[in-house]
C-alpha positions in Angstrom: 100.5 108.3 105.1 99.4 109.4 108.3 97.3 107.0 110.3 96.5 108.9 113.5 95.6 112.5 110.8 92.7 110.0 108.9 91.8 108.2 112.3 90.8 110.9 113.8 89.5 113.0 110.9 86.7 109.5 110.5 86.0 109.8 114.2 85.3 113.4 113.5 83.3 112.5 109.9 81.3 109.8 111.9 80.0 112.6 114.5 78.9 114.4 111.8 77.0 111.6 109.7 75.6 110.5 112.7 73.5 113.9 113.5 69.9 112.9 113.5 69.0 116.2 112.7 68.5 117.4 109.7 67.0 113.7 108.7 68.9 111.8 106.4 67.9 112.7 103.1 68.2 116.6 104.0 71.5 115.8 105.3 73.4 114.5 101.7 70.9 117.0 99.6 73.0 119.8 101.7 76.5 118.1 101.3 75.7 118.1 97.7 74.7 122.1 97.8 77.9 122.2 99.4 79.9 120.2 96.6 78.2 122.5 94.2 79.4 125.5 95.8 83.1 124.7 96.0 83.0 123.0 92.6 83.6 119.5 93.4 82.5 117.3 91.0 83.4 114.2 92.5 81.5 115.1 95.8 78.7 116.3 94.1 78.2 112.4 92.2 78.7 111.0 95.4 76.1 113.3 97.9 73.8 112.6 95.0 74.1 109.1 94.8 73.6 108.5 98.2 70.6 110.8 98.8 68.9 108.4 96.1 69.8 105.7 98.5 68.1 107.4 101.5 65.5 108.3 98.9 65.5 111.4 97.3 63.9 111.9 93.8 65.9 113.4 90.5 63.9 116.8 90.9 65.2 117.2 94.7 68.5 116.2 93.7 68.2 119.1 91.0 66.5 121.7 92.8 69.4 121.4 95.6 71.7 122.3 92.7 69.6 124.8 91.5 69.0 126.4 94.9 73.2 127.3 94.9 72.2 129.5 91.6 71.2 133.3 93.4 74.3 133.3 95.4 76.7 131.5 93.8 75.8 131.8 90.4 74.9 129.7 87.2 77.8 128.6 86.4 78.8 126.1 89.2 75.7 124.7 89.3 75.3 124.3 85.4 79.0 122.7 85.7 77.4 120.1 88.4 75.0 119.0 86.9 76.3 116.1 84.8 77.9 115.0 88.3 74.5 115.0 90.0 73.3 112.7 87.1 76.0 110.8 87.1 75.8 109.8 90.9 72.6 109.7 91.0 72.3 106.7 87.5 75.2 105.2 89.3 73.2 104.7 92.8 70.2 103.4 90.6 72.7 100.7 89.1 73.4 99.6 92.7 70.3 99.3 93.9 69.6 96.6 90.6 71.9 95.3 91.2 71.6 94.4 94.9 67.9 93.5 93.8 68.9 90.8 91.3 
C-alpha cells in the first residue's frame, strides 16, 4: 500500500540483520526474547526457526524463553512456548527437506 514506507523500512531491517555483532545465532535467540516479551507468537516461531538454521539447539532456543521469566513473568513465556516448538519442528522440516 505504500511502496516507499516498506522500502525503506527493509533498507532499515537489512542494516540491522547485517550487524556482525552479536554473531548470528545470538542475534535471532534475542529477537526471539524479544517476541516473547511483546507476546508475539508469530515472531517467536519465526526467530526460532531461523536460529535452528544458524544452529542453535532446542535447550538454547528454550532457555532464551525462559530467560524473559524474572522480569516479564511466567506467563508470556509459558504462552511462547508452543510457538518456539513450532518454529523450531518447522525449520527441522526444511532442512529435510532441502537434504532429500
Amino acid at each position: 500500500m505504500f511502496p516507499a514506507l516498506h522500502e525503506a523500512q527493509s533498507a532499515w531491517m537489512a542494516q540491522v540483520d547485517s550487524l556482525s555483532a552479536p554473531d548470528r545465532k545470538t542475534h535471532e535467540l534475542i529477537r526471539l526474547a524479544c517476541g516473547v516479551i511483546l507476546r508475539n507468537g508469530e515472531g517467536v516461531a519465526r526467530h526460532a526457526g531461523l536460529a535452528r538454521e544458524v544452529g542453535a539447539s532446542w535447550d538454547e532456543v528454550l532457555g532464551s524463553v525462559m530467560l524473559t521469566v524474572p522480569g516479564f513473568g511466567l506467563l508470556p513465556a509459558a504462552e511462547a512456548i508452543p510457538f518456539a516448538r513450532e518454529g523450531f519442528s518447522n525449520a527441522a522440516d526444511v532442512d529435510e527437506e532441502e537434504n532429500q
